[in-house]
C-alpha positions, -999 to 999 in steps of 0.1 A, spaced: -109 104 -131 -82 95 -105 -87 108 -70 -70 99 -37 -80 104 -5 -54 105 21 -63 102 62 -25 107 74 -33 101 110 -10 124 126 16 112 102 43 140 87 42 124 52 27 150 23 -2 145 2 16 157 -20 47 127 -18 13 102 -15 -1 117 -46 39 114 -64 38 77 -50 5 71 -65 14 88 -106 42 66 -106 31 40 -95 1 40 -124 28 48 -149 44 14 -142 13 -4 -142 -17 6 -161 -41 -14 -138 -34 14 -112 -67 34 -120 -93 51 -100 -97 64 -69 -80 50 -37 -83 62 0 -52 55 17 -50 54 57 -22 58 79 -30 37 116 -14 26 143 -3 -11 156 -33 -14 176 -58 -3 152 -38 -25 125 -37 -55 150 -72 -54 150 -79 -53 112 -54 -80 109 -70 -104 132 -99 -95 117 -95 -102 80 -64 -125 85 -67 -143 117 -36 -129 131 -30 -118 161 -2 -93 159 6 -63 139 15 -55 100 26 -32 77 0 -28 55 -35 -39 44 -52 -33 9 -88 -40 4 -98 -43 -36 -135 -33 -41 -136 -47 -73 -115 -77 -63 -146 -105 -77 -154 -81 -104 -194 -86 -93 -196 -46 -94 -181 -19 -115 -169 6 -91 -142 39 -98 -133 29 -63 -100 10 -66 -101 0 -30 -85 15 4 -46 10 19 -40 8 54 -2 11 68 9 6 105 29 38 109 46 26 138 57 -9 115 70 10 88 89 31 111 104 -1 129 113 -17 93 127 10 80 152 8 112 159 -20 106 165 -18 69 186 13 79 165 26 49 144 68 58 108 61 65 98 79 34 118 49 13 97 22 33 67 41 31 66 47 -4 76 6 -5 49 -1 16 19 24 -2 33 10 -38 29 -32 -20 -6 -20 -16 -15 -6 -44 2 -38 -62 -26 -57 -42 -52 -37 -56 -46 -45 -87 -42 -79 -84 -5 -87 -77 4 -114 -47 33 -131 -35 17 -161 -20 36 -182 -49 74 -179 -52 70 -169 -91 42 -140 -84 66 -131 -56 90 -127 -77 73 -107 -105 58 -85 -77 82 -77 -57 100 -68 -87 78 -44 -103 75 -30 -65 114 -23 -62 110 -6 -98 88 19 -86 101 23 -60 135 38 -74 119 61 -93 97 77 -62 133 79 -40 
């Protein structure tokens, strides 16, 4: 069973349009299965996961955190998503792209993570940044 638990943080975005972000996402990629808790923060907060877990000192968009990323436990926890509300609301500026488009980008980047996807190499950039863009036209 699939379950998400959204924390919007003060954040006018549905559960409902979180929920349609997460069912297409899993239609595009199977991976996408189990339950995910996804967290809306702001820079500060997000500044301070992001030195913590990446050494860097300054703000992001968004953070995912696989449980079952070393397969040592079997878990229907996919793993929790954290997005900079304040970031997404600056990119999507400056994208001169609604905040729903970059949001729904951002949540579908995490999930992406989750499930194993990076872009660390130019030819997993590649594939995931394509799959992301896929997805993302059907959410918008």
């Amino acid at each position: 069973m699939t379950k998400l638990f959204y924390n919007p943080g003060g954040l006018k975005v549905s559960k409902q349009f979180v929920e349609k972000i997460f069912r297409v996402s899993q239609r595009k990629e199977k991976k996408i299965k189990g339950s995910v808790e996804v967290n809306v923060i702001g820079d500060a907060e997000m500044k301070k996961m992001n030195f913590l877990w990446r050494g860097k000192k300054e703000t992001t968009d968004v953070l995912s955190f696989a449980w079952n990323e070393e397969k040592k436990f079997s878990s229907g926890m996919l793993g929790q998503i954290f997005i900079s509300c304040p970031q997404v609301k600056r990119q999507a500026k400056e994208a001169g792209i609604g905040f729903d488009q970059e949001f729904a980008r951002m949540l579908v980047h995490g999930l992406l993570h989750l499930v194993g996807y990076d872009h660390a190499k130019p030819k997993d950039a590649k594939r995931m940044f394509y799959l992301q863009e896929e997805i993302v036209k059907k959410i918008i």
